[in-house]
Rosetta silent file (secondary structure, phi, psi, omega in degrees, C-alpha in Angstrom):
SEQUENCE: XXXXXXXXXXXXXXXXXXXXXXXXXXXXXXXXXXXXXXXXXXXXXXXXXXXXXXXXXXXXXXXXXXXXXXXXXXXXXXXXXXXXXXXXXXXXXXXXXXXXXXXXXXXXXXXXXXXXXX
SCORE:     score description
SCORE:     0.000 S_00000001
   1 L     0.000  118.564  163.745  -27.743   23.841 -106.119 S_00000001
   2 L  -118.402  122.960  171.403  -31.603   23.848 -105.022 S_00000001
   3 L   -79.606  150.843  169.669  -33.859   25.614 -106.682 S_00000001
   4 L    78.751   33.103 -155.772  -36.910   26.918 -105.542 S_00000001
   5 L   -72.949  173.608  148.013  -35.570   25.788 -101.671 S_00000001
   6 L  -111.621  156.606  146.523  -38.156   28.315  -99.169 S_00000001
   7 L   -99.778  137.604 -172.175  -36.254   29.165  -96.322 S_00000001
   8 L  -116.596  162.709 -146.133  -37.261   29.225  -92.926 S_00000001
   9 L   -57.644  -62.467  147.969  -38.553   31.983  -91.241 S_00000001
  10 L   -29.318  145.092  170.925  -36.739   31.204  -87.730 S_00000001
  11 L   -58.775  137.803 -173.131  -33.186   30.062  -86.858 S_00000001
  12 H   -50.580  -40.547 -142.993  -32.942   26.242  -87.389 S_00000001
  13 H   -75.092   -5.832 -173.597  -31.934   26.351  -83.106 S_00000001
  14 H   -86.813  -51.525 -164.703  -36.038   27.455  -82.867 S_00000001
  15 H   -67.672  -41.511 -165.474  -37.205   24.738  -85.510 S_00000001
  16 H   -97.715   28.846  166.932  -35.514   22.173  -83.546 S_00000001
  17 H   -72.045  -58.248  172.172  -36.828   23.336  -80.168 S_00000001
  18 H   -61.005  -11.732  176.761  -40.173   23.479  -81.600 S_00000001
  19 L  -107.485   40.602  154.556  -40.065   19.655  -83.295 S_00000001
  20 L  -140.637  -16.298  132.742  -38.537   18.414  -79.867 S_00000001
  21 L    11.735  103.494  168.502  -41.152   20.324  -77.753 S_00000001
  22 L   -77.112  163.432 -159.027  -43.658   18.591  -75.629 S_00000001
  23 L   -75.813  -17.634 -177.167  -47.150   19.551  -76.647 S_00000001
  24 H   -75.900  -30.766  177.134  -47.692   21.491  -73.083 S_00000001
  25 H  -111.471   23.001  147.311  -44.668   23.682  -73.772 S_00000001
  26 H   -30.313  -77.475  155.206  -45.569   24.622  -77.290 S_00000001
  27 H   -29.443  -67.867 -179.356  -47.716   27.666  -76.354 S_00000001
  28 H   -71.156  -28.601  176.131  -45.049   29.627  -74.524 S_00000001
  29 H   -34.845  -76.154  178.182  -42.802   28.382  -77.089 S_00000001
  30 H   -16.758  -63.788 -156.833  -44.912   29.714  -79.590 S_00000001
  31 H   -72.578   -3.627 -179.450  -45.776   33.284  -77.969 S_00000001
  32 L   -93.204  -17.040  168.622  -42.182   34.368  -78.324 S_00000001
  33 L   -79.909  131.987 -177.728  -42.627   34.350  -82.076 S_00000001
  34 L   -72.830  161.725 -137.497  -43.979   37.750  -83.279 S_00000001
  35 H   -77.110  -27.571 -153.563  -47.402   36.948  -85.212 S_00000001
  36 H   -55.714  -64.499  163.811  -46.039   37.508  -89.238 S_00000001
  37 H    -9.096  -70.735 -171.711  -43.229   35.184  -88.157 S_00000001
  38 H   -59.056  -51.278 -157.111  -45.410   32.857  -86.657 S_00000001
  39 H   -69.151  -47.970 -153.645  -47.928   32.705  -89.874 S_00000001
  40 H   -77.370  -25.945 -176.969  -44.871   32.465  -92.601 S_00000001
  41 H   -97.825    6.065  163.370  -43.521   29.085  -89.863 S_00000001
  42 H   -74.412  -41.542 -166.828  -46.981   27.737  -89.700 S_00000001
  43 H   -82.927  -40.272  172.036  -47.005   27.623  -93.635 S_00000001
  44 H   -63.579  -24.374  179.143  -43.534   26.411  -94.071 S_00000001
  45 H   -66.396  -65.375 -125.803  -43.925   23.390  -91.122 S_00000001
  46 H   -78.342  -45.486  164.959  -47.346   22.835  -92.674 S_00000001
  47 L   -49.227  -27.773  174.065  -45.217   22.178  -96.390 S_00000001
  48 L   -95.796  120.614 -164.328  -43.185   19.389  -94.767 S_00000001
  49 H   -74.799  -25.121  160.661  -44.945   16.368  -94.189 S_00000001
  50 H   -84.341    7.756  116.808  -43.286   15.254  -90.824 S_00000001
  51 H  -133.025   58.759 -174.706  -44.092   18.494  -89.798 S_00000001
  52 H   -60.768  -29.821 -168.362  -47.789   19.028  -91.017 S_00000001
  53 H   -91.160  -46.565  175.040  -48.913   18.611  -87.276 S_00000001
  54 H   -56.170  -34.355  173.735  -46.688   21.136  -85.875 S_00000001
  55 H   -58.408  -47.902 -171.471  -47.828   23.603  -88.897 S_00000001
  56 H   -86.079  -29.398  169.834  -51.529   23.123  -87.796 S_00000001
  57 H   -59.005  -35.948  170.145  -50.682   23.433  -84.134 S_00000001
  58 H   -55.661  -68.877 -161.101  -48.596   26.982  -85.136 S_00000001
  59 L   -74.988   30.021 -175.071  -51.650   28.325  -87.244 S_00000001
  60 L   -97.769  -51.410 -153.480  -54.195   27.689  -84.128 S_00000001
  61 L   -87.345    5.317 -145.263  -52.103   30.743  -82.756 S_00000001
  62 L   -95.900  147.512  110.415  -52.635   32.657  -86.033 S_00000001
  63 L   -33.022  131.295  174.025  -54.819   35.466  -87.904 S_00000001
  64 L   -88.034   11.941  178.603  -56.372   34.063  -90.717 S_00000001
  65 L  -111.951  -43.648  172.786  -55.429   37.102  -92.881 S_00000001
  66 L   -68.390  -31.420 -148.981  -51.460   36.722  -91.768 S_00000001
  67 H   -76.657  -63.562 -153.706  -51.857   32.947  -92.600 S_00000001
  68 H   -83.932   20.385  173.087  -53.525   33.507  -96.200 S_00000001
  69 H   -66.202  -77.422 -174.954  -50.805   36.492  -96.376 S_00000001
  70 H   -90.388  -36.668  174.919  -48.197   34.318  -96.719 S_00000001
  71 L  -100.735   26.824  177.426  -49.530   31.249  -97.791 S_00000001
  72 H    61.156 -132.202  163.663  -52.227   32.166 -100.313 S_00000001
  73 H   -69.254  -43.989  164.770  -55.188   29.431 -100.384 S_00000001
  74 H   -40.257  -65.492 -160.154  -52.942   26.927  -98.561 S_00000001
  75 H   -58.333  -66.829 -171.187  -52.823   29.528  -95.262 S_00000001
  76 H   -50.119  -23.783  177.557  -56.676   30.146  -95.178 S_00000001
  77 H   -85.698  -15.112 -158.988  -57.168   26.749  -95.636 S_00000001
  78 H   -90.085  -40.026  171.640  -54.476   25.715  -93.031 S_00000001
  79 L   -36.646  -47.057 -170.982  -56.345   28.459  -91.050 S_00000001
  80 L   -71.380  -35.592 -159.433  -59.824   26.657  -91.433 S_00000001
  81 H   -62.108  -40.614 -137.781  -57.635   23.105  -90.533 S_00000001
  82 H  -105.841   33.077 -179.712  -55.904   24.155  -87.120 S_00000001
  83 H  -115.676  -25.581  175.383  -59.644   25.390  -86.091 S_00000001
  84 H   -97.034  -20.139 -160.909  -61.490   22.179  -86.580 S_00000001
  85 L   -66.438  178.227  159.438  -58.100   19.710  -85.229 S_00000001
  86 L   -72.803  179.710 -163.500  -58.128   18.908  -81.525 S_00000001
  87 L   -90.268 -175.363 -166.984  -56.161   21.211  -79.294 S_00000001
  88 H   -44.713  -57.257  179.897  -52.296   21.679  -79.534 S_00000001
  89 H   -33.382  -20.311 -136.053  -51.928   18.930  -76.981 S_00000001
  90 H  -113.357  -50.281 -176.087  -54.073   16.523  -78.655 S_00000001
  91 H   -60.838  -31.190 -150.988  -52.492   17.229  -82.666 S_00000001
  92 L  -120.446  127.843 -172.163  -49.171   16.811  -81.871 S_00000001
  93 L   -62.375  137.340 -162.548  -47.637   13.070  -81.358 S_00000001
  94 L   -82.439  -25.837  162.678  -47.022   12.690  -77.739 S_00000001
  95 L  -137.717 -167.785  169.627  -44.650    9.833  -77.758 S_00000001
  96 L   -95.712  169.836 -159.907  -43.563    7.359  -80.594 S_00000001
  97 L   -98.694  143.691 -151.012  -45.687    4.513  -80.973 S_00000001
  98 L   -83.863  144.684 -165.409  -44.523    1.312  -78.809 S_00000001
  99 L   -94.659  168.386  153.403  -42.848   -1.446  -80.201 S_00000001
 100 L  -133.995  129.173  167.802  -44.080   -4.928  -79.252 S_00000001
 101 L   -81.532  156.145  163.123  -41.985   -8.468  -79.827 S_00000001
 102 L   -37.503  154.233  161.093  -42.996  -11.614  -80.131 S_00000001
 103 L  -121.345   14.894 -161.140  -43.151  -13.927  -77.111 S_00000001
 104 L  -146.806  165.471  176.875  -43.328  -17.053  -79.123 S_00000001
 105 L   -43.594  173.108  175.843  -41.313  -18.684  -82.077 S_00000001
 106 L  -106.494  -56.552  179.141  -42.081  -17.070  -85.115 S_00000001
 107 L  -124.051  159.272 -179.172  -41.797  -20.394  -87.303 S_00000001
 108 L   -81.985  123.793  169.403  -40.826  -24.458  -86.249 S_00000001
 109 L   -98.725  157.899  162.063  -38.118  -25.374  -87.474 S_00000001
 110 L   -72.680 -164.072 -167.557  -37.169  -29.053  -88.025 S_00000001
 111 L  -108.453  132.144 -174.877  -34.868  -30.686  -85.883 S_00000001
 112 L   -95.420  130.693  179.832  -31.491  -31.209  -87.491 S_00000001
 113 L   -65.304 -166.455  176.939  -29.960  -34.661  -88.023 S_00000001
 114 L  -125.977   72.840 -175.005  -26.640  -35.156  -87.959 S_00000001
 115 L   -37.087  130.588  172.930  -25.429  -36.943  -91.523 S_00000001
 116 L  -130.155   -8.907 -162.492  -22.244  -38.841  -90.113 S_00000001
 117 L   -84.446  -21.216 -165.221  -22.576  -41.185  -93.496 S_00000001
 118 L   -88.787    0.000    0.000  -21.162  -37.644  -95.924 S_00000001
């Protein structure tokens, strides 16, 4: 049983459009949510830390009166956040960050004898 869970405002089939979403199709994404909707999934995204960027990218679309509606101090402040960030495009990561390997041993090892005497 979890207490205290929030639930969120949209059908999970939304949330995982929006977290798989390039940052260019966000926006239309977006505009299909009516605004209360939109305020109460900026503050719940904005509560999950792997999706805090998507939360500030949401309230950019927002009223700062629906935001601090639903989220109290938190919205108006989230309000204040997604006003100063860079633009949707810019907040939200565009790919994952690239791996790179070595190209060289990592350590020498010695060279093993062969004991023929055990």
């Amino acid at each position: 049983m979890r207490l205290n869970e929030e639930t969120c405002p949209v059908p999970e089939s939304l949330l995982g459009q929006l977290y798989r979403v390039t940052p260019q199709g966000l926006p239309a994404l977006i505009d299909a949510v009516p605004p209360n909707t939109r305020a109460m999934l900026a503050v719940y995204c904005y509560r999950r830390a792997h999706l805090a960027s998507l939360g500030i990218a949401i309230a950019a679309s927002c009223e700062e009166d629906d935001l601090a509606e639903h989220g109290g101090n938190l919205g108006s402040d989230l309000y204040d956040k997604s006003r100063k960030t860079p633009k949707v495009a810019e907040s939200l990561p565009s790919q994952r960050k690239k791996i790179s390997l070595s190209t060289g041993p990592i350590r020498q090892l010695p060279p093993l004898e062969d004991d023929l005497d055990a």
